[in-house]
C-alpha positions in Angstrom: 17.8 -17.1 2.3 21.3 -15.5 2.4 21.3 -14.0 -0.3 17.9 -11.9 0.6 19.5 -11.3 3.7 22.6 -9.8 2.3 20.9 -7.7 -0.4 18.4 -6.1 2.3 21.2 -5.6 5.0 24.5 -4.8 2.8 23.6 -1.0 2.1 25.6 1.5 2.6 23.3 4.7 2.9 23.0 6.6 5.7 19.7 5.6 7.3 19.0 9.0 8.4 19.1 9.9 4.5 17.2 7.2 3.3 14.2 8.1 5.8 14.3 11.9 4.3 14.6 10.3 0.5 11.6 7.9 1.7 9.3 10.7 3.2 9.9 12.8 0.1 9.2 10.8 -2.5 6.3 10.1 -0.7 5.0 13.4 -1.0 6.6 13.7 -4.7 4.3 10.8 -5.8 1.0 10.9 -3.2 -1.6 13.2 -2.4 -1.8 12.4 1.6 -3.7 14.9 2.6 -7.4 14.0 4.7 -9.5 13.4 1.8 -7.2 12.8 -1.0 -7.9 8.8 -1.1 -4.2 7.4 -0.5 -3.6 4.8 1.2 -0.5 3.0 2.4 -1.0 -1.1 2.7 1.6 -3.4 4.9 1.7 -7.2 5.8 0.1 -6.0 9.5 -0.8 -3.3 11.2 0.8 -4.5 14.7 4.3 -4.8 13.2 5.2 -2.9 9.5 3.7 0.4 10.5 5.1 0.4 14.5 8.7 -0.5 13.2 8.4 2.1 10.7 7.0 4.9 12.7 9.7 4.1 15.1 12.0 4.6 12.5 10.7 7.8 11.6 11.0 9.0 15.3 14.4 7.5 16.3 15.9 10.1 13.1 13.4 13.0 13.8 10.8 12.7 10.9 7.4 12.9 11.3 5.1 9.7 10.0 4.3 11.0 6.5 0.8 9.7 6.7 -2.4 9.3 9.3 -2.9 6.6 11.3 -6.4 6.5 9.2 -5.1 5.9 5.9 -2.9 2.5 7.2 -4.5 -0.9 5.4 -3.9 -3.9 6.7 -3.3 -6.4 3.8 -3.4 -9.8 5.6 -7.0 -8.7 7.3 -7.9 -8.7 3.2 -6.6 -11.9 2.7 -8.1 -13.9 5.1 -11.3 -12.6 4.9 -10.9 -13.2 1.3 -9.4 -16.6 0.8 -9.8 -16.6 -3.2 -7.3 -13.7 -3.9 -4.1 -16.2 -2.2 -4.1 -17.5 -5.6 -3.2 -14.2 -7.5 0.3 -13.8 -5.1 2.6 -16.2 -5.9 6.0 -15.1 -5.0 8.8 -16.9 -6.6 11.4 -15.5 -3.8 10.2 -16.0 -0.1 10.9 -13.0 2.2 12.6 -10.6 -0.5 10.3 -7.7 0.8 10.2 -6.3 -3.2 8.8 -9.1 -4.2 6.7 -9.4 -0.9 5.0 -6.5 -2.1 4.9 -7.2 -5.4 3.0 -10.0 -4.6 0.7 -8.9 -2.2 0.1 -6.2 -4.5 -1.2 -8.9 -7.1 -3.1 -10.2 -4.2 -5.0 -7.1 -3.9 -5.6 -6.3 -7.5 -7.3 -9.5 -7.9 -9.2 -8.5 -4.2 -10.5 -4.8 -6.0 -11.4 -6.9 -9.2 -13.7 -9.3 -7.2 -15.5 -6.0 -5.9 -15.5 -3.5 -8.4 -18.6 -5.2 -10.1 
């Protein structure tokens, strides 16, 4: 859709900036440390994570997290089928709602096994 298009690729922020703003609110908001439980959830582990640790590199960061607290979302959804029905996104490819979704998606996932 255009207009997902324009909204993601029409900012004007430095990207440099927006890395360092990323990385810190990250560690405003997280405990990342070895044994502190967080853990950070993408759409794949072969292409979110990669583009963003390339990001990461290309202005000089370090990845704010270890490689062992990366979940792979779609691995969760396939392997549980039943938890497609909690997404529903009414706005295909806007990554905030993406994740809003998927987020649904794996509420629903830690409700099946909490019991």
């Amino acid at each position: 859709d255009k207009d997902v298009f324009n909204e993601a690729f029409a900012g004007t922020a430095d990207p440099k900036e927006g890395i360092a703003d990323f990385k810190a609110w990250c560690y405003e908001n997280f405990k990342m440390g070895k044994n502190d439980g967080f853990k950070a959830w993408c759409n794949g582990l072969d292409f979110d994570f990669p583009i963003l640790k390339a990001f990461f590199a290309h202005f000089g960061f370090h990845f704010p997290w270890k490689f062992w607290d990366q979940y792979d979302y779609r691995t969760v959804r396939n392997i549980f089928p039943i938890i497609k029905d909690s997404e529903r996104n009414g706005e295909a490819h806007n990554a905030l709602e993406d994740a809003k979704a998927q987020t649904r998606g794996l509420r629903a996932f830690y409700a099946l096994v909490k019991d």
